[in-house]
C-alpha positions as CSV (number, residue, x, y, z in Angstrom):
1,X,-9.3,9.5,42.6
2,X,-5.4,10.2,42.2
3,X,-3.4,12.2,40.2
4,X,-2.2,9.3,37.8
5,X,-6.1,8.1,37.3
6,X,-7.2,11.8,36.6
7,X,-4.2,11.5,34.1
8,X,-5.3,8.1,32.4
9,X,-8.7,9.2,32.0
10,X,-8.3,12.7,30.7
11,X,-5.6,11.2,28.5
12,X,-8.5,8.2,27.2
13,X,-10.9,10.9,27.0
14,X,-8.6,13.2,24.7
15,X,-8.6,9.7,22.7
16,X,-11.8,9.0,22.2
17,X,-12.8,12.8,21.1
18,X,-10.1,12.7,18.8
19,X,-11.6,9.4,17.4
20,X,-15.1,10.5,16.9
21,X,-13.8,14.4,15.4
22,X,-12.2,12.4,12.3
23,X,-15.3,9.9,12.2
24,X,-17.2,12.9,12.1
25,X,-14.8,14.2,9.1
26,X,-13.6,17.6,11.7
27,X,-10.0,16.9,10.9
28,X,-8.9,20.3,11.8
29,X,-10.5,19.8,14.9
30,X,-8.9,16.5,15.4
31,X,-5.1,18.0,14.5
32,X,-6.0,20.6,17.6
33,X,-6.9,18.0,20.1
34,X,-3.7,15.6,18.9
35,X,-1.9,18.5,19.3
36,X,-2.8,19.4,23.3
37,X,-2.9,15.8,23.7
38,X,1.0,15.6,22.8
39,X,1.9,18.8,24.8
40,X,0.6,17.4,28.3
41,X,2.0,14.3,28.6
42,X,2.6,13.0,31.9
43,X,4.5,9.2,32.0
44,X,2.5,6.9,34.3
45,X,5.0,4.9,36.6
46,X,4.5,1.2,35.8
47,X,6.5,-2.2,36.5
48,X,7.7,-3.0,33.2
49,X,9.0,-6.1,32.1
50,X,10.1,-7.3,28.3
51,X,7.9,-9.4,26.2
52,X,11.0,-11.0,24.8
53,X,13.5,-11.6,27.6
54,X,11.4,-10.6,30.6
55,X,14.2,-8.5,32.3
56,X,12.3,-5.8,33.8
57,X,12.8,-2.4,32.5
58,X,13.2,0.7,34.8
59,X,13.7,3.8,32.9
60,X,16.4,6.2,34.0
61,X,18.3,9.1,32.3
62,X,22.0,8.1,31.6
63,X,24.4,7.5,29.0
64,X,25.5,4.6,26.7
65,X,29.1,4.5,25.3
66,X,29.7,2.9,22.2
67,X,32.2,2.5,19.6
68,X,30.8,2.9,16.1
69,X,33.5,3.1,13.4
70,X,36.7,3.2,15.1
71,X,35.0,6.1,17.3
72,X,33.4,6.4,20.8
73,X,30.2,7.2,20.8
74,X,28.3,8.7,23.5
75,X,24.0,8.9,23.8
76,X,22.7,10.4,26.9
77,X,19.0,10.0,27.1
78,X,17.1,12.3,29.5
79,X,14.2,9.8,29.9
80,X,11.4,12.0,28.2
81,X,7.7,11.0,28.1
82,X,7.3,8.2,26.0
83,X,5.0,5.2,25.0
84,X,7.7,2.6,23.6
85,X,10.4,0.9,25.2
86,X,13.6,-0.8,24.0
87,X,14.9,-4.0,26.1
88,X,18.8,-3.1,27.8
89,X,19.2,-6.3,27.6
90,X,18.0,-8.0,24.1
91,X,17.2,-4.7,22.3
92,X,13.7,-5.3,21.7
93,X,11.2,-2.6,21.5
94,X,7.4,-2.6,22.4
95,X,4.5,-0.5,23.5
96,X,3.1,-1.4,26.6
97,X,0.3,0.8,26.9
98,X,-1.3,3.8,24.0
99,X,-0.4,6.6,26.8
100,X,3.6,7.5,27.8
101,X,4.8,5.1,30.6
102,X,8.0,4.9,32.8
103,X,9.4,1.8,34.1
104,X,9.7,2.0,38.0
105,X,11.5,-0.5,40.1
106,X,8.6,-0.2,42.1
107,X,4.8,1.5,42.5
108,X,4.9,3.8,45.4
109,X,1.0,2.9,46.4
110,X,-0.8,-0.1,47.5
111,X,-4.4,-0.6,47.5
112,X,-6.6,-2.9,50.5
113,X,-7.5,-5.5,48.3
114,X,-3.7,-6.3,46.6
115,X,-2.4,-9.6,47.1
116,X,0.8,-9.1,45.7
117,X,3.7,-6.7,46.9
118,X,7.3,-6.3,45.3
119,X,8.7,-6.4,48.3
């Protein structure tokens, strides 16, 4: 098992405790759990593309200049963990997955049995 699997499944398994603490009515609990769960974040490196537009979407920190009421505006994004995403292109946004992702250009691994290679 890699790094990114032990990541998804401690990730799910954070989930699912948190799901049956507030069944269970142990809010406080719960709140705890969300709380670690938020802290250790860890993006998982996925090929994104847009739902809308289907421009793929590779996450990246840098800037966007803008002019916004006769002034230049400048954003800089750092690229921090996150779960949605918002299209360069058309501007949508959408969540591909319940756990933080980063578009790649490409996955780094391949395993014996793919078929398919970006490449």
């Amino acid at each position: 098992m890699n790094a990114i699997e032990v990541i998804v499944l401690n990730d799910f398994a954070l989930y699912m405790a948190i799901e049956a603490l507030e069944n269970l009515g142990q809010d406080s609990l719960a709140e705890g759990l969300k709380a670690i769960q938020g802290s250790a974040r860890v993006p998982i490196p996925m090929i994104l593309h847009c739902p809308k537009c289907h421009t793929q979407h590779i996450d990246a920190p840098g800037e966007t200049i803008e002019v916004r009421g006769g002034e230049v505006c400048v954003d800089k994004w750092d690229n921090p963990p996150h779960r949605s995403h918002k299209c360069q292109k058309c501007n949508t946004t959408w969540r591909p997955a319940d756990v933080c992702t980063t578009g790649v250009a490409r996955i780094e691994t391949k395993g014996k049995a793919d078929t398919w290679s970006p490449e």
